[in-house]
N, C-alpha and C positions, 0 to 999 in steps of 0.2 A: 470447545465442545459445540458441537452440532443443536442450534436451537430450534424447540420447538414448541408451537401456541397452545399442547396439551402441557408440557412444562412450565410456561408463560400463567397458563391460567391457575391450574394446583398452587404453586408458587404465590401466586396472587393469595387465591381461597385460603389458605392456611393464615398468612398475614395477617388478611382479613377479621378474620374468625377470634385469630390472638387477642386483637384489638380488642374488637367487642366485647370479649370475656372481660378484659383488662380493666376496659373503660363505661361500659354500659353504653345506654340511652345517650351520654351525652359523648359518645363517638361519633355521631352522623356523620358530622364536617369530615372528620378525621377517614370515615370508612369513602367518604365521598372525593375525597380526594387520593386514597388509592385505590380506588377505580379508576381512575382516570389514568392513574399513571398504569396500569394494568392496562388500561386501553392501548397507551403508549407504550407499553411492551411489545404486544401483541402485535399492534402495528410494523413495529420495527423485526421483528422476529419475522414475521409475514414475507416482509422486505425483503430480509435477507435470505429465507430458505427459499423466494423466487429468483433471487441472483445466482445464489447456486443450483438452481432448479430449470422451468421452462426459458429464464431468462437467461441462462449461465454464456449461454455464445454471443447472444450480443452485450451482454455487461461485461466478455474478455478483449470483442473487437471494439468497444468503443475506450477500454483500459486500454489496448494498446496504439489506439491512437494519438492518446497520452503520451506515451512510451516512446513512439516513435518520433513525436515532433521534441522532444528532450533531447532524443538522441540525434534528430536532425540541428539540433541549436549548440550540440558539443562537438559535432563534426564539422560543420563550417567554423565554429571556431578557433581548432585546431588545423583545417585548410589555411584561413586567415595569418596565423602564423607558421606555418610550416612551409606552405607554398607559397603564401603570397610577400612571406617575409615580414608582416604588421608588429610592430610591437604588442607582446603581451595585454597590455593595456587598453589597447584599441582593439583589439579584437575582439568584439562582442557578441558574435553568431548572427542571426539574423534580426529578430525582434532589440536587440541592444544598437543596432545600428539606430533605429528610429527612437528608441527609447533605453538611452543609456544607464539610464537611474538604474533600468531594471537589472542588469550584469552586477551591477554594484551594491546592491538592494543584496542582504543577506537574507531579507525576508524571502525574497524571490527564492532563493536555492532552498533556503528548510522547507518555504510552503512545497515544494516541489516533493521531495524529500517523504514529507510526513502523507503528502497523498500517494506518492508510492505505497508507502507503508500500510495506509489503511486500503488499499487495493489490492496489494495481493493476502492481506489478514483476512480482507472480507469474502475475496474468493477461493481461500482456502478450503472449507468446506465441498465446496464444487468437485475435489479432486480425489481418487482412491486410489492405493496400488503405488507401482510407478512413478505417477505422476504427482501424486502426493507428498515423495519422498523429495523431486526436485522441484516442487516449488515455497517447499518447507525450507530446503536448503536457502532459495532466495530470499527468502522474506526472514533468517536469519543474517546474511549479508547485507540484508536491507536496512534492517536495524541498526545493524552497525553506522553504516551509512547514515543514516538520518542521527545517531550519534553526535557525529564528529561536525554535521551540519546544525544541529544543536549546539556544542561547543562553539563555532564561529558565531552563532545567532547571539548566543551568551554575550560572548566578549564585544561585539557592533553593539546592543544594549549595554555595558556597563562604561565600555570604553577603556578597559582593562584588557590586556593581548597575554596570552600562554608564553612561560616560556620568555618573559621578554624581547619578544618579537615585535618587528615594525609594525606589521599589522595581524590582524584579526587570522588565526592557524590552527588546524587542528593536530592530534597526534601524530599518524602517519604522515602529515606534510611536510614534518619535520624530516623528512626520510625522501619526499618528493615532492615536483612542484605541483603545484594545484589544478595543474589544466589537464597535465598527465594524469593524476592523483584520479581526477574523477571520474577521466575517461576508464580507468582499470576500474574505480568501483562501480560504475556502470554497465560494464564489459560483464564484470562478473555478480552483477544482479540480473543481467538480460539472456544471456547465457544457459543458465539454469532454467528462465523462464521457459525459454522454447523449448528446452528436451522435455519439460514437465509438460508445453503446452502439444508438442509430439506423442507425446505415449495417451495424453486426455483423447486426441482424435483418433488414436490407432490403436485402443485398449487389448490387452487380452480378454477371454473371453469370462475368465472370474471379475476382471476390473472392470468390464461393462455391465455385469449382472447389477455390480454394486454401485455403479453410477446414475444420481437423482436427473441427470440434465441429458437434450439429446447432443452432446457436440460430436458425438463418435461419429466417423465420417462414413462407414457403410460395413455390415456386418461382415462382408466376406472380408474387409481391411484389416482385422482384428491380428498383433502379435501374440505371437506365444511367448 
């Protein structure tokens, strides 16, 4: 749901107010510290209706700058094996080359993962219509995705493997290999992104009425 600092603060006052009935006089502390955290609502709410707001096109091009240097690290990696013939193992994209840990590091892929996640959640609001619809789709995908990269984070922490497997696996990998595995669930979280980020710049002309941000690319571009 769509937030806002007229919601943030009613929300607040009502709380508030509870309290005080509840507790009297000696609520101060108690009413003093949700204010504060009312503060920190507000702030954060703020935040966010400017990301979806005046802020919505550069909080998308500096997300998919993200985006793209992910997908530059799963494409040389599978360059690395596919042309250049490297063992699986050794192939580590570009940044694992100097810093091996990091390939191997499952914190690396969930961190990766879950800021996907909270990236396209948090620019969800940004989007109406069309656009709405596919990038709803991805950050459903996505989920999934940071799922299965949860499962592997699991089993690297316990030291316990699915499935009685060599090592650390998620569901579908059972089904395929991990290099492939990602590149398809990456295929098909980025995929989605662009049609949704497609229809954001070339709305029609109900989806622009209703759009907070300006990313529309110029009014006579508008679909039907």
């Amino acid at each position: 749901m769509w937030c806002t600092l007229a919601d943030a603060r009613r929300h607040a006052y009502i709380i508030t107010s509870i309290a005080a009935r509840a507790w009297g006089p000696a609520s101060q502390a108690t009413q003093c510290d949700l204010h504060r955290r009312t503060e920190r609502t507000d702030y954060m709410c703020s935040f966010v209706e400017k990301l979806n707001g005046p802020w919505h096109a550069w909080a998308l091009r500096t997300f998919m700058v993200v985006v793209l240097a992910h997908w530059a690290e799963h494409l040389t990696q599978a360059y690395q094996v596919y042309v250049l013939a490297w063992p699986v193992h050794h192939a580590r994209g570009v940044l694992g080359q100097a810093f091996p840990w990091l390939v191997h590091s499952e914190v690396l892929h969930y961190g990766y993962a879950l800021i996907m996640l909270a990236g396209i959640w948090t620019l969800l609001p940004g989007y109406v219509g069309r656009s709405r619809t596919w990038w709803l789709a991805a950050l459903v995908i996505q989920f999934w995705h940071h799922i299965e990269h949860g499962l592997l984070q699991g089993q690297a922490i316990t030291g316990r493997t699915l499935f009685g497997a060599a090592a650390p696996t998620s569901i579908i990998q059972l089904l395929m290999p991990r290099l492939e595995l990602h590149l398809v669930y990456n295929t098909l979280v980025f995929v989605p992104m662009v049609v949704a980020m497609y229809y954001h710049l070339v709305p029609s002309a109900p989806e622009a009425e209703g759009m907070r941000c300006h990313c529309a690319l110029h009014s006579h571009l508008v679909t039907t």
